[in-house]
BAFI-3210 file (N, C-alpha, C; in Angstrom, 3 decimals, decimal comma, padded with zeros to 6 digits):
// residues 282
n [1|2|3|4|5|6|7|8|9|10|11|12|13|14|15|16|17|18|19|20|21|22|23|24|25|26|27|28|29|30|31|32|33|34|35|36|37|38|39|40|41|42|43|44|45|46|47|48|49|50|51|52|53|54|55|56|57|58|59|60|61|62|63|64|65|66|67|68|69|70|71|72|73|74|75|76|77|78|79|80|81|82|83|84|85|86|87|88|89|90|91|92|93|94|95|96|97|98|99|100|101|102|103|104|105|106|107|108|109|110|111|112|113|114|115|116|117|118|119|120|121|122|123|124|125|126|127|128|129|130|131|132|133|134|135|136|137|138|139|140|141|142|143|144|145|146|147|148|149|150|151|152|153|154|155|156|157|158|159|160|161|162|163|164|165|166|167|168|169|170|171|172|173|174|175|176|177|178|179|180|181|182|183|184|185|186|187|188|189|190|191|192|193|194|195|196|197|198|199|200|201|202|203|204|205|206|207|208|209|210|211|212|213|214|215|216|217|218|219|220|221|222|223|224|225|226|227|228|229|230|231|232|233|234|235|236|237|238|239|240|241|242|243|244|245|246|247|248|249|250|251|252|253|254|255|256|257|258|259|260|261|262|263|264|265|266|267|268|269|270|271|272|273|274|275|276|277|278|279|280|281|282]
n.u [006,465|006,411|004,227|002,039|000,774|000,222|000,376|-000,742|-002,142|-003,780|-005,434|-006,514|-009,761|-011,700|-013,494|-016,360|-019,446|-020,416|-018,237|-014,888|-012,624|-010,220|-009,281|-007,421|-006,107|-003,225|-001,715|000,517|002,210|003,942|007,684|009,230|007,417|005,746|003,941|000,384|-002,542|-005,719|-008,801|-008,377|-009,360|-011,484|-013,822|-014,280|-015,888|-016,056|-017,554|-017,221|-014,682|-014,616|-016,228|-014,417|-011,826|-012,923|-014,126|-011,657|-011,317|-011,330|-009,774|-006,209|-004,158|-003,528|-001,608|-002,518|-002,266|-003,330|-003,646|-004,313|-005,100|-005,244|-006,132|-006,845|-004,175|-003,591|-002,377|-000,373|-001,848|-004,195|-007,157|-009,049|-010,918|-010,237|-012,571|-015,270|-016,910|-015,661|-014,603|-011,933|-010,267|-009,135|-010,805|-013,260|-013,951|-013,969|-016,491|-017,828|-017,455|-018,477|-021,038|-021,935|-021,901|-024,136|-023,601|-023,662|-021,889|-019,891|-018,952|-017,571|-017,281|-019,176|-018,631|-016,383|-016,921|-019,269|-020,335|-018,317|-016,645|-015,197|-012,499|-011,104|-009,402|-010,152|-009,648|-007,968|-009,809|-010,606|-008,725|-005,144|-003,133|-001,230|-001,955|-003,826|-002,274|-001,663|000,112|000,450|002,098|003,662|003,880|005,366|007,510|008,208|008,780|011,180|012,721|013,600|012,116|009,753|007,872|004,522|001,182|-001,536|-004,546|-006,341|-005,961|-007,732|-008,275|-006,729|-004,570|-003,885|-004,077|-005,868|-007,766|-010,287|-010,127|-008,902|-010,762|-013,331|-012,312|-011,957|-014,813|-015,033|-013,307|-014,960|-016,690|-015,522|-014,582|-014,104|-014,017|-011,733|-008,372|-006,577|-003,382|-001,761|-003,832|-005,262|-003,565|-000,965|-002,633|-001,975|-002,572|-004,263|-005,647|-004,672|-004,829|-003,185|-002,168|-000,313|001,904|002,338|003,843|006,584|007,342|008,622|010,600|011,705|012,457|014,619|014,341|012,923|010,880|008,968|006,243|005,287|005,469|005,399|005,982|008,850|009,722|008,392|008,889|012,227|011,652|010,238|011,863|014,105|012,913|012,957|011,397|010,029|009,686|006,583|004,450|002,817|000,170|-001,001|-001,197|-000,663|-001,761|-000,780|-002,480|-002,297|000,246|001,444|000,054|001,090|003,815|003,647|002,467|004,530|006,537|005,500|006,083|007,978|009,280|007,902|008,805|010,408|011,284|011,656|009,887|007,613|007,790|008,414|010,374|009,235|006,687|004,247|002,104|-000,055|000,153|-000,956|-003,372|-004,709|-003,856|-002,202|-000,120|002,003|002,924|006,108|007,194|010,059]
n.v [-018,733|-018,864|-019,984|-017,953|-016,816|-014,801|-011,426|-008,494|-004,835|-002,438|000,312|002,283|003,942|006,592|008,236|009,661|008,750|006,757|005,962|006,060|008,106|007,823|004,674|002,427|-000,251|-002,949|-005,363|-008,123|-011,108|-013,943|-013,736|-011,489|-010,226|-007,348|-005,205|-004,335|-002,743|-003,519|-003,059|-001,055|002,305|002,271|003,645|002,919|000,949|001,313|-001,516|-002,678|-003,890|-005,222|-007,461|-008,790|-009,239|-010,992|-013,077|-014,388|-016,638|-018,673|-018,273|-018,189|-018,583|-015,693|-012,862|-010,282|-006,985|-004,175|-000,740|000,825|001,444|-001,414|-001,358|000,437|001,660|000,258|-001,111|000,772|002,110|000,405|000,402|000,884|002,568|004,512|005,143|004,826|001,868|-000,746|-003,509|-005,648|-006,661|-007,461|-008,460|-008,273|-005,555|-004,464|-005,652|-004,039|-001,251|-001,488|-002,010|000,369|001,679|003,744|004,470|004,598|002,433|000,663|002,944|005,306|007,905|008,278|007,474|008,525|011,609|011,595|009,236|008,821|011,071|012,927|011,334|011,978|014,055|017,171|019,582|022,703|023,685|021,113|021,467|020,667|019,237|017,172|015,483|013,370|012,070|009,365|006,133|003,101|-000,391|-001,512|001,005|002,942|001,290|001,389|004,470|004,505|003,306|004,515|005,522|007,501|009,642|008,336|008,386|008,853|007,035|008,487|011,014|013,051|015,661|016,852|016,357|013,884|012,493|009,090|008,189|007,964|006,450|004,128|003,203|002,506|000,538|-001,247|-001,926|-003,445|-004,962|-006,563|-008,007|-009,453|-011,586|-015,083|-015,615|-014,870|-015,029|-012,968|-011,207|-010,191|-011,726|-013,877|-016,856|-017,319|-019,315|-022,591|-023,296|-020,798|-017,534|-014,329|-012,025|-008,757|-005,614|-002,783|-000,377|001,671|003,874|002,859|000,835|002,125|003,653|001,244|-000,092|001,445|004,201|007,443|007,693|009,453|010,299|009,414|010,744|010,228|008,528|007,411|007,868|006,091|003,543|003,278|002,925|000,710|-001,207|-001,047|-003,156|-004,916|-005,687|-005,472|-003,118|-001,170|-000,470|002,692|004,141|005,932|008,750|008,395|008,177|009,459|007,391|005,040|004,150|004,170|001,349|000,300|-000,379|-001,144|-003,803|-004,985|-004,951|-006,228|-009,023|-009,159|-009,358|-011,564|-013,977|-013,722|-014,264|-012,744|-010,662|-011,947|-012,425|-010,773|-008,819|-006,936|-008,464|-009,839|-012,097|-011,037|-008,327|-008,915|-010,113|-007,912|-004,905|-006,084|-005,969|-003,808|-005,238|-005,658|-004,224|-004,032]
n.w [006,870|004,393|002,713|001,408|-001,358|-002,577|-001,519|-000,586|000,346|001,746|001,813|004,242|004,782|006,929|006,739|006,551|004,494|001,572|-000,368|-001,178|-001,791|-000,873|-000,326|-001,027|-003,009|-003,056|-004,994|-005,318|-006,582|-006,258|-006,493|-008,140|-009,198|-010,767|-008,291|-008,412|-009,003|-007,477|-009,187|-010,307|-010,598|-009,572|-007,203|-004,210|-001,546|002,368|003,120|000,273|001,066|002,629|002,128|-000,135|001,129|002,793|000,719|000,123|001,047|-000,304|-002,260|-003,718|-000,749|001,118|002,156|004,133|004,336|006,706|006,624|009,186|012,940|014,513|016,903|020,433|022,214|025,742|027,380|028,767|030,250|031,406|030,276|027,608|027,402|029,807|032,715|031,619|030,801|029,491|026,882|028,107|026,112|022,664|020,606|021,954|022,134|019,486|018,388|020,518|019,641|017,344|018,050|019,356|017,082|014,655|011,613|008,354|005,933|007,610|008,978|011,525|012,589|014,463|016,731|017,987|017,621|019,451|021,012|022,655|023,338|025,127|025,352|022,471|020,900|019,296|019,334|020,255|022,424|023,860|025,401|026,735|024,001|024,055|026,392|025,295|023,829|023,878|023,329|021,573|022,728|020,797|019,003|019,906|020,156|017,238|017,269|018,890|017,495|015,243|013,386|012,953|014,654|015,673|015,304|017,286|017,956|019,399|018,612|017,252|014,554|012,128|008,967|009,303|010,810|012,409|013,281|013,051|011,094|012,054|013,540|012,281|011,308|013,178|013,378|011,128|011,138|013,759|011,373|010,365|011,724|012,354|010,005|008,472|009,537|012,057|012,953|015,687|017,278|016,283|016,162|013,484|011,104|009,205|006,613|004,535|004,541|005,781|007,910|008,909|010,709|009,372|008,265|005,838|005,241|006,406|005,042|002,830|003,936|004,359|002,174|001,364|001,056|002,244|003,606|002,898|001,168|-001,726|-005,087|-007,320|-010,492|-011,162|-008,615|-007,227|-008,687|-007,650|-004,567|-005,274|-006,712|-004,132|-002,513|-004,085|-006,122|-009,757|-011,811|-011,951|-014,489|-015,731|-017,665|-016,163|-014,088|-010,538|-007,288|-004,039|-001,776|-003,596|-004,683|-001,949|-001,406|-003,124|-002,889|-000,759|-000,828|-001,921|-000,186|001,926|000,783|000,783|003,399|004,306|004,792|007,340|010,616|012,244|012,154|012,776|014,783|016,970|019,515|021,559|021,704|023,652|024,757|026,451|025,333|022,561|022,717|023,459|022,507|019,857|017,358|014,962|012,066|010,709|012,339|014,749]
ca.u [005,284|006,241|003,355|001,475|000,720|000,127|000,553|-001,847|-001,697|-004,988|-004,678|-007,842|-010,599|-012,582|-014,328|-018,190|-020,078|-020,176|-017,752|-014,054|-011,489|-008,370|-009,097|-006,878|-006,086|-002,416|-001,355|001,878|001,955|005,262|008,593|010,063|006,523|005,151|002,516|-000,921|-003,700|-006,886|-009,509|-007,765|-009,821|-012,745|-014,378|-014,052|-016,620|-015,450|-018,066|-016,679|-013,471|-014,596|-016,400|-013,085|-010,966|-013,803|-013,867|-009,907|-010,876|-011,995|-008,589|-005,176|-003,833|-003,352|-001,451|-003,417|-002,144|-004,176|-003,040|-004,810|-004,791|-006,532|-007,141|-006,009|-003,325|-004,291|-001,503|000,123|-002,998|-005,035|-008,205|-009,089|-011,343|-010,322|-013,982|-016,421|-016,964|-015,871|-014,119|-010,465|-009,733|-009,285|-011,745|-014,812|-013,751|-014,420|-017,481|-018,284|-017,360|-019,600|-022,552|-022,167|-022,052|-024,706|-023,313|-023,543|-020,658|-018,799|-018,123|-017,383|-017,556|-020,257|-018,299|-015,719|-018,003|-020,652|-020,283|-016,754|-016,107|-014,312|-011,420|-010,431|-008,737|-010,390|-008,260|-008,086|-011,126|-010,280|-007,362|-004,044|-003,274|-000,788|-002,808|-004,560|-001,172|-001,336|000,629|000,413|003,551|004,230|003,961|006,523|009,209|008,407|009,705|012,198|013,870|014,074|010,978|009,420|006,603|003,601|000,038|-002,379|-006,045|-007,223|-006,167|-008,920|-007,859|-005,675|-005,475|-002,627|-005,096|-006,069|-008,848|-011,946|-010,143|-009,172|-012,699|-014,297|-011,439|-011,896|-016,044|-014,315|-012,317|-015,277|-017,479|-014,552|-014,945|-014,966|-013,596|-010,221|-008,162|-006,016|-002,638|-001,693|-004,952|-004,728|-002,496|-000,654|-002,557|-001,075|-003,327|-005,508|-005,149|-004,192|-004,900|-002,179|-002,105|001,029|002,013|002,367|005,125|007,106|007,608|008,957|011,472|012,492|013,042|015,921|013,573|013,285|009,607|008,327|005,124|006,021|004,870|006,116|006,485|009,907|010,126|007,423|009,827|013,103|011,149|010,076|013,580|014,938|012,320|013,585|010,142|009,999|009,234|005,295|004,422|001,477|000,002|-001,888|-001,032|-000,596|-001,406|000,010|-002,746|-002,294|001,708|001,385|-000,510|002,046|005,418|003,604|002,396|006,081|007,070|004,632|006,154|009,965|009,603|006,592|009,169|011,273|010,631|011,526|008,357|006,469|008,077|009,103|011,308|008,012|005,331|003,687|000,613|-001,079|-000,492|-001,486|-005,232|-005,531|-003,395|-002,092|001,326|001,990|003,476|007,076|008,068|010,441]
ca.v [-018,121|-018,652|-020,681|-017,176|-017,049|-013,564|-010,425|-007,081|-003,986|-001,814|001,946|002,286|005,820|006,719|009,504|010,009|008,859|005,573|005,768|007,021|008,170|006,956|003,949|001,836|-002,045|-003,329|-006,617|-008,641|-012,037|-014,201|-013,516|-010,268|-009,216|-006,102|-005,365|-004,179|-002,056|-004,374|-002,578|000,677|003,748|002,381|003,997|001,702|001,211|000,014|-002,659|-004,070|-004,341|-006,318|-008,509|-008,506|-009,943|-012,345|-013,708|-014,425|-017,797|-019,120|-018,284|-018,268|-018,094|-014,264|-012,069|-009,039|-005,702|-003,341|000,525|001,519|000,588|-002,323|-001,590|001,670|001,584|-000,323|-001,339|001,433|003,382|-000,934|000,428|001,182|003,930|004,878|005,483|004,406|000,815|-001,169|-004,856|-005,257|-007,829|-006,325|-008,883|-007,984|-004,324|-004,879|-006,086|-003,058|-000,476|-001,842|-001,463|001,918|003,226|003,410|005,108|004,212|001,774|000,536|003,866|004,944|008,633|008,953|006,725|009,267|012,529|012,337|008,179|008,807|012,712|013,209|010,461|012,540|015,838|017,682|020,829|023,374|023,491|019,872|021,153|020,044|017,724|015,930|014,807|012,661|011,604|007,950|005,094|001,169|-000,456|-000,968|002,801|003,538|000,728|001,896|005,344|004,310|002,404|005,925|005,274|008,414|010,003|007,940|009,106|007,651|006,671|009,615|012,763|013,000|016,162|016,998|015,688|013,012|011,703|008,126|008,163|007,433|005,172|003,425|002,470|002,432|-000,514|-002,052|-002,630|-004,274|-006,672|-007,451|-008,557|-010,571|-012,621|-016,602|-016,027|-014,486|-014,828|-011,387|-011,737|-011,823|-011,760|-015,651|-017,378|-017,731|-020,592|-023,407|-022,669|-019,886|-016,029|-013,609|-009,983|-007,881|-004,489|-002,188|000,867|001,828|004,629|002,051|-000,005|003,237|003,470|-000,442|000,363|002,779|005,757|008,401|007,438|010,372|009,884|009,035|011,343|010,197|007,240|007,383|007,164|004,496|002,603|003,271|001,894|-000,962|-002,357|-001,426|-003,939|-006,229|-005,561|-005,027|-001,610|-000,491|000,791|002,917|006,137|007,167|009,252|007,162|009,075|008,592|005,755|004,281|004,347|003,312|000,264|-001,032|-000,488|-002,203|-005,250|-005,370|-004,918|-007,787|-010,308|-008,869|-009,756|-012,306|-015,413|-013,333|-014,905|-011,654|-010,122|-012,862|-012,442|-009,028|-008,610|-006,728|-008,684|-010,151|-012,810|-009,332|-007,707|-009,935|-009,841|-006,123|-003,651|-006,152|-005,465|-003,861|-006,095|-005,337|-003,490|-005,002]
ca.w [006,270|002,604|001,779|000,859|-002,803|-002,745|-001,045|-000,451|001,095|001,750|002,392|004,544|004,822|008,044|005,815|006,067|003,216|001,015|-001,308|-000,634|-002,671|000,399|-000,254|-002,477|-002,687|-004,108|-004,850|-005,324|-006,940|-005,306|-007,227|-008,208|-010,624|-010,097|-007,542|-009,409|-007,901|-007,934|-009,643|-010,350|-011,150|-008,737|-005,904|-003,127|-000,144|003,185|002,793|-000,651|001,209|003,533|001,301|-001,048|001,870|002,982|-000,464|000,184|001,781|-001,665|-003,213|-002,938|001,026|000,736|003,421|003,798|005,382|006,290|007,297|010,417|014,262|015,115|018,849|020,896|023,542|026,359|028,758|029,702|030,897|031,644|029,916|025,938|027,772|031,120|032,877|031,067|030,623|028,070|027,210|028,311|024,940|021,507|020,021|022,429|022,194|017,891|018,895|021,543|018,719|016,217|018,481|019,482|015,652|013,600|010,707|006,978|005,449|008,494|009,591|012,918|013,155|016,406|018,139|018,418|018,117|019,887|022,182|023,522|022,563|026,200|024,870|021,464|020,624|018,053|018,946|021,369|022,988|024,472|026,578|026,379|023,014|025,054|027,476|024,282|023,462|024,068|022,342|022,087|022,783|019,183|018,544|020,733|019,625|015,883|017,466|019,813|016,405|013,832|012,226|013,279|015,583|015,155|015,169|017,873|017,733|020,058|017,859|015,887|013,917|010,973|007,992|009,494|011,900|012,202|014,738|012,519|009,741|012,724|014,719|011,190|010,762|013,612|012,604|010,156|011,818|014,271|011,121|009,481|012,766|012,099|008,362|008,161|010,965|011,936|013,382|016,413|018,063|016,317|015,803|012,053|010,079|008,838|005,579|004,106|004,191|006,747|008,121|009,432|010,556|008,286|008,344|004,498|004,502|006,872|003,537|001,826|004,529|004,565|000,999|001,474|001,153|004,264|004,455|002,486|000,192|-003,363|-005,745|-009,097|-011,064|-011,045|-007,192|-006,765|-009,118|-006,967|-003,994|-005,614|-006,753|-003,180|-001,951|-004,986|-007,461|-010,742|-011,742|-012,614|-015,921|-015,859|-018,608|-016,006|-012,766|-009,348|-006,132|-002,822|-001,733|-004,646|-004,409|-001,181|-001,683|-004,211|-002,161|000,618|-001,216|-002,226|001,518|002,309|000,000|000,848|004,856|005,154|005,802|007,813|011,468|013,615|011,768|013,174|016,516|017,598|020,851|022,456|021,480|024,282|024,931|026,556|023,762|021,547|023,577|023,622|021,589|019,227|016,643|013,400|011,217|009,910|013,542|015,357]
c.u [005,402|005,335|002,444|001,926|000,534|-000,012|-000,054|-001,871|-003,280|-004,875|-006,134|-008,559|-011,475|-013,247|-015,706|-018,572|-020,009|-019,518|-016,438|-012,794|-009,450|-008,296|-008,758|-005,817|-004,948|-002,288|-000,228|001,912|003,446|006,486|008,298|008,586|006,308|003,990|001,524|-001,820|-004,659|-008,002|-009,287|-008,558|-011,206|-012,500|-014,806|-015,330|-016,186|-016,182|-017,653|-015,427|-013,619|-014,836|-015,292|-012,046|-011,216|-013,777|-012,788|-010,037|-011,576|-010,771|-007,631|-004,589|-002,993|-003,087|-001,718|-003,190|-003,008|-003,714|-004,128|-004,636|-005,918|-006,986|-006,180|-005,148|-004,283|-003,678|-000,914|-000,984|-004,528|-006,359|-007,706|-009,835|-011,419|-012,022|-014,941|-015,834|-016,878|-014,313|-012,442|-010,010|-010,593|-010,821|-013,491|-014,719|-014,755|-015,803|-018,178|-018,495|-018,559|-021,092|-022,831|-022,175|-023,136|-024,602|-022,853|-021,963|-019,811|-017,799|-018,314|-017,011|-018,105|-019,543|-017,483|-015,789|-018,844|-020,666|-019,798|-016,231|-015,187|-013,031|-010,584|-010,341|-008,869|-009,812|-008,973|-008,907|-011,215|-009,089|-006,491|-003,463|-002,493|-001,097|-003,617|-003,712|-000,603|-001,012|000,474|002,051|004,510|004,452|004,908|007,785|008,971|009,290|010,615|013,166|013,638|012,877|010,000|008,209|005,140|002,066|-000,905|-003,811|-006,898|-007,192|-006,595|-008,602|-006,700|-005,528|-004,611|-003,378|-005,714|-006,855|-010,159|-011,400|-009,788|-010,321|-013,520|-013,687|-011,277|-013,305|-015,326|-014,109|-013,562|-016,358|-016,818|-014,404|-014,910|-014,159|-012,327|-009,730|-006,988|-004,972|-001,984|-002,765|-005,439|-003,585|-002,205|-001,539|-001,570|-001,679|-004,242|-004,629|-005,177|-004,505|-003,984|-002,161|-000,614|000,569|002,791|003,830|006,428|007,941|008,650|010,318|012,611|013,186|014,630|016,200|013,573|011,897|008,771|007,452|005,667|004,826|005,141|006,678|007,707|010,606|009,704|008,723|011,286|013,014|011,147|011,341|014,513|014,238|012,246|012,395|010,580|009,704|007,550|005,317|002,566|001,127|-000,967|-001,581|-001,344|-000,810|-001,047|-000,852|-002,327|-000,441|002,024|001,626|000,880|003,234|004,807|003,540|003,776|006,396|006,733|005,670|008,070|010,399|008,745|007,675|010,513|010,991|011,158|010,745|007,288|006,742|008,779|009,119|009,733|007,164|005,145|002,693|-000,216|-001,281|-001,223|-003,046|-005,371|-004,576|-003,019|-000,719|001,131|003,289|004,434|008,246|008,432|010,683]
c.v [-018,026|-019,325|-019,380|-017,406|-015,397|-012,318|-008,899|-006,559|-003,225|-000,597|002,508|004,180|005,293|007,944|009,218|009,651|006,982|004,840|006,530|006,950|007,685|006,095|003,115|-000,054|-002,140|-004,790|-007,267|-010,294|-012,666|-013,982|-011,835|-009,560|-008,091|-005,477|-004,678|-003,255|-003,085|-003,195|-001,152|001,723|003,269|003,346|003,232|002,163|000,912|-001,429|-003,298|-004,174|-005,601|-007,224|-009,216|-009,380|-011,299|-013,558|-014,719|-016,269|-018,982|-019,409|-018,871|-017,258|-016,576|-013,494|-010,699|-007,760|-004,495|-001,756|001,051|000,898|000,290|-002,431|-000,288|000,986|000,807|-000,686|-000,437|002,438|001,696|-000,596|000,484|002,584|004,287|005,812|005,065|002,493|000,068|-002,446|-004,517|-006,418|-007,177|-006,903|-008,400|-006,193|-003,796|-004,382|-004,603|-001,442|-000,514|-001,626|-000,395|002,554|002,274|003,830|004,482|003,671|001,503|002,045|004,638|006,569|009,204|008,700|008,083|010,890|012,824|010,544|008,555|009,768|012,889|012,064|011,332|013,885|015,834|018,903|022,102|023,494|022,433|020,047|020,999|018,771|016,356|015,392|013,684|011,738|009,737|006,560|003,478|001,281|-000,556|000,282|003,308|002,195|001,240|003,654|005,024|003,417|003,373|005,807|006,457|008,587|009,623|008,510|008,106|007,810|007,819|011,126|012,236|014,255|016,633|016,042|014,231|012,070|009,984|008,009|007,173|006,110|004,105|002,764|002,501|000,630|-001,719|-002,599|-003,943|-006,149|-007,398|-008,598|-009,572|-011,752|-013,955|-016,807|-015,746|-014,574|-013,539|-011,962|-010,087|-012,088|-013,381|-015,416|-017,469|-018,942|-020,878|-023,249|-021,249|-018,563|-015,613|-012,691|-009,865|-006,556|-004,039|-000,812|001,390|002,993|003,775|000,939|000,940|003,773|001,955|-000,101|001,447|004,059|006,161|008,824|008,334|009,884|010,262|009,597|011,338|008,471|006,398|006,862|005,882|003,373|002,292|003,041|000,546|-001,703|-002,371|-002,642|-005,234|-006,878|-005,224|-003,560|-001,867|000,533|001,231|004,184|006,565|007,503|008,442|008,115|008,303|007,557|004,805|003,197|003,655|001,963|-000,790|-001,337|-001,749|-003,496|-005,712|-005,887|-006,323|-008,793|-010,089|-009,065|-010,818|-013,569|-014,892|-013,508|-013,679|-010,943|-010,861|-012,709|-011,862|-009,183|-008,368|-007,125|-009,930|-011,177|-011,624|-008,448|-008,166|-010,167|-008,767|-004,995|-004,363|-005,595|-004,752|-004,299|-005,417|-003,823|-004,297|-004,809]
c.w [004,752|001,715|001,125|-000,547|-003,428|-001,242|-001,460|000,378|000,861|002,198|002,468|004,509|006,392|007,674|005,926|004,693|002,739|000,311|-000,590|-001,631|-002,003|-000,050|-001,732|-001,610|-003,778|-003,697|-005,499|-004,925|-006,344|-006,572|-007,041|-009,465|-009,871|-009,567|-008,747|-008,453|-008,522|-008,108|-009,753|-010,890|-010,738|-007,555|-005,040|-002,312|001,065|003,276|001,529|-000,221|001,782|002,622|000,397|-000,222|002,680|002,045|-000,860|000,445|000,615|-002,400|-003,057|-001,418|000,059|002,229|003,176|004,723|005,226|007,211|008,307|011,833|014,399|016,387|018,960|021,673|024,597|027,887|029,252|030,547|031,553|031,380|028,558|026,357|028,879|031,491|032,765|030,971|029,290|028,008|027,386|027,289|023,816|020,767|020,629|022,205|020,096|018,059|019,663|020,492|017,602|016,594|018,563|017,830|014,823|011,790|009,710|006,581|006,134|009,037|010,921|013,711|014,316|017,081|018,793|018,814|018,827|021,382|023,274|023,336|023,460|025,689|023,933|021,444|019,028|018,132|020,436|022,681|024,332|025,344|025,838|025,370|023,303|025,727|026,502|024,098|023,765|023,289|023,058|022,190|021,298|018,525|018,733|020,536|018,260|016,206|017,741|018,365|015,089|013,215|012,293|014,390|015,148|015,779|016,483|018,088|018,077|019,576|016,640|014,902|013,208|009,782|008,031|010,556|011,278|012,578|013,457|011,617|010,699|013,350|013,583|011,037|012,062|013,335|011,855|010,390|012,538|012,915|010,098|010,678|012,336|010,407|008,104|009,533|011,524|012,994|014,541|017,247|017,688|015,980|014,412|011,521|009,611|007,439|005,416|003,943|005,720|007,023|008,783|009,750|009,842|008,635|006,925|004,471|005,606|005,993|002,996|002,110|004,722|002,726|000,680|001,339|002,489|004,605|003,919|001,304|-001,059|-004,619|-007,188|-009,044|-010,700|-009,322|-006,436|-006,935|-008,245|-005,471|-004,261|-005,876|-005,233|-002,583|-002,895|-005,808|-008,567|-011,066|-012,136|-013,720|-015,703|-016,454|-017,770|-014,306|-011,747|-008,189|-005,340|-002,195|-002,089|-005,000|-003,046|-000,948|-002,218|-003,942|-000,989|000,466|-002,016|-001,390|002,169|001,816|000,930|002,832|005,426|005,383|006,616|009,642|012,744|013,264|012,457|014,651|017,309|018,886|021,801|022,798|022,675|024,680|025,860|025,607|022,770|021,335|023,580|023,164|020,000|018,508|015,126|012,922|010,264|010,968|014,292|016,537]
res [x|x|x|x|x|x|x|x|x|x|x|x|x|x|x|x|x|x|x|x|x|x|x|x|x|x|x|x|x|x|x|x|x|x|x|x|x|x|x|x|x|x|x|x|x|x|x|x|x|x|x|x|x|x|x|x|x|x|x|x|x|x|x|x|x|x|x|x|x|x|x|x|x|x|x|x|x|x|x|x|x|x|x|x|x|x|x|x|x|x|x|x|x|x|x|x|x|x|x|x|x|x|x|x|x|x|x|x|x|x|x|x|x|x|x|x|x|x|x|x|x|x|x|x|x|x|x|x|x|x|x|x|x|x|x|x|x|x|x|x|x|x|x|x|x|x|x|x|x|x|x|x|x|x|x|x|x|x|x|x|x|x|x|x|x|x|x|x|x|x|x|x|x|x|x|x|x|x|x|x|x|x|x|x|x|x|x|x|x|x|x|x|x|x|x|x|x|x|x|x|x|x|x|x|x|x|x|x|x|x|x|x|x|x|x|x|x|x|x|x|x|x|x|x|x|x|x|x|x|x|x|x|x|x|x|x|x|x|x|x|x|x|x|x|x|x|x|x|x|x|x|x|x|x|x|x|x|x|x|x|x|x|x|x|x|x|x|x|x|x|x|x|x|x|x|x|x|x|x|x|x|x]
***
């Protein structure tokens, strides 16, 4: 996979509204330079992302991670929504998501409020939060290998929750359909650009950090050289998106021709059709 020419990391929002301050875009040119935020001190939409990564197939082949889950759990429970009806393959599932929401900028709030409310734990009320508690198989080897207790699609509250930036992110994926191709649901190209799901403080940890959000220059920087970057100079404050972003599109460049990234012990041709991997778990 070393024909990439560049490397990007996306640190997605499932926030209400049109505009979102989560969301932040880094990038990382090949060699040891130092990743960049693309358009730094904007207000992102999830629609100019998309467009932004659509665009990709114009440029240079660009591997593109993006922080959220691209499909829920699926095999250990053989639905996405035990009950109700709905596709057993991640791609028609995309697709199934996108219809049910009508909500401004690819976002995907109803689905989970008000479509499919019996699925998510918004907190007490809902019973038992374990009973919500359901992981893909990737979730559970990223635990089962120190990486910590990962978050899953169906707890919708706190401020650690993935639920909405997820099913906002899978819209996403179904309307990148035909133009980018997302891995492993295809196959790798032999040319072009890429999508990937990532898990951004996963980077921070490969780095020789203990995974904790990087709140200073200084630490960004001592990331970045464990992942064998240059440092970032910047006079103006970096938050943790932002910080994120730029370890990951490090991370990207520092494992993309590394061929047990491409082909993790677990990963499956079932998975592959309906939960899908994140990229850089092995």
């Amino acid at each position: 996979m070393s024909r990439f020419a560049r490397f990007a990391a996306i640190d997605w929002s499932g926030a209400k509204g049109s505009r979102h301050k989560g969301i932040a875009v880094g990038i990382a040119e090949t060699g040891d330079t130092p990743p960049r935020l693309v358009k730094p001190g904007h207000v992102w939409s999830r629609t100019e992302v998309l467009d932004w990564i659509a665009a990709l197939v114009d440029g240079p082949p660009t591997l593109v991670g993006m922080d959220f889950s691209f499909a829920p759990p699926f095999v250990a429970r053989g639905a996405y929504l035990p009950g109700d009806s709905a596709p057993d393959d991640a791609r028609s599932f995309w697709a199934f998501v996108d219809a049910a929401c009508a909500d401004e900028d690819l976002g995907a709030a109803s689905f989970l409020e008000h479509s499919f409310r019996r699925h998510f734990y918004f907190g007490k009320a809902d019973g038992t939060k374990a009973d919500f508690m359901h992981l893909r198989e990737c979730e559970a080897a990223f635990n089962a290998s120190g990486g910590g207790k990962p978050s899953t699609v169906f707890d919708a509250i706190g401020a650690a929750q993935v639920a909405k930036a997820s099913f906002a992110g899978m819209r996403l994926l179904h309307h990148l359909a035909g133009r980018v191709p997302v891995w492993p649901f295809d196959l790798p190209p032999a040319q072009g650009s890429l999508l990937v799901e990532i898990y951004c403080r996963a980077f921070i940890r490969l780095s020789g950090g203990r995974g904790l959000k990087l709140r200073s220059l200084a630490d960004l920087n001592t990331a970045l050289a464990g992942l064998g970057a240059r440092a970032v100079r910047s006079r103006t404050p970096l938050n943790d998106n932002q910080t994120d972003v730029l370890v990951a599109a490090a991370g990207l460049r520092r494992i993309a021709e590394s061929r047990e990234y491409w082909a993790p012990a677990g990963l499956d041709a079932r998975l592959a059709r309906t939960e899908g991997w994140t990229f850089g778990v092995r």
